[in-house]
Steps between C-alpha positions, in 0.01 A plus 500: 500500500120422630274304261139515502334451806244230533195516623390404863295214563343525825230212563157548723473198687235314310708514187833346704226194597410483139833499386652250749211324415565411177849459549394149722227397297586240267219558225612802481671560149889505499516848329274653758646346797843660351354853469359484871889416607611831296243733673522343818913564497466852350233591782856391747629766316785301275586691207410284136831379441504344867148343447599395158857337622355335768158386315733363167291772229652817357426819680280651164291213591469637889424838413233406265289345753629719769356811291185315411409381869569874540263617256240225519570287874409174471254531177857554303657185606271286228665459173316759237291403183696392224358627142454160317290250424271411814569204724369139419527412834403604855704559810265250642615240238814556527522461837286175537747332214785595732343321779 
């Protein structure tokens, strides 16, 4: 029995340099850097359970940013708009607190 397929995520090279980019820079947020590990183990060709195992996430969470790298390269790596009430505070607050 074959289950869906997934789609193929084949990098230029700019968007590999981005990607390992943000992977060793340490500003980076952890949720991004995470997302940049998926996509850069699917592009090896590892199949979502594989990236998922070896990354510790669930392999739902893999294909979801595995199909929206797909649809939307690295623009669909950012987290999306939440409805809600807007934000208080800036990323640029946020990250001077942290320092």
């Amino acid at each position: 029995m074959v289950g869906r397929v997934a789609d193929e995520v084949i990098l230029s090279a700019d968007e590999r340099s981005f990607l390992e980019a943000q992977i060793r820079r340490h500003k980076a947020p952890r949720s991004l850097s995470d997302r940049c590990r998926m996509i850069l183990l699917c592009a090896e060709g590892l199949q979502s359970k594989e990236v998922g195992a070896r990354l510790g996430v669930h392999e739902h969470t893999v294909g979801k940013w595995r199909r929206r790298f797909v649809k939307d390269r690295i623009e669909g790596l950012t987290d999306e708009y939440r409805p809600g009430r807007p934000r208080t505070v800036s990323d640029a607050q946020v990250a001077e607190v942290i320092e």
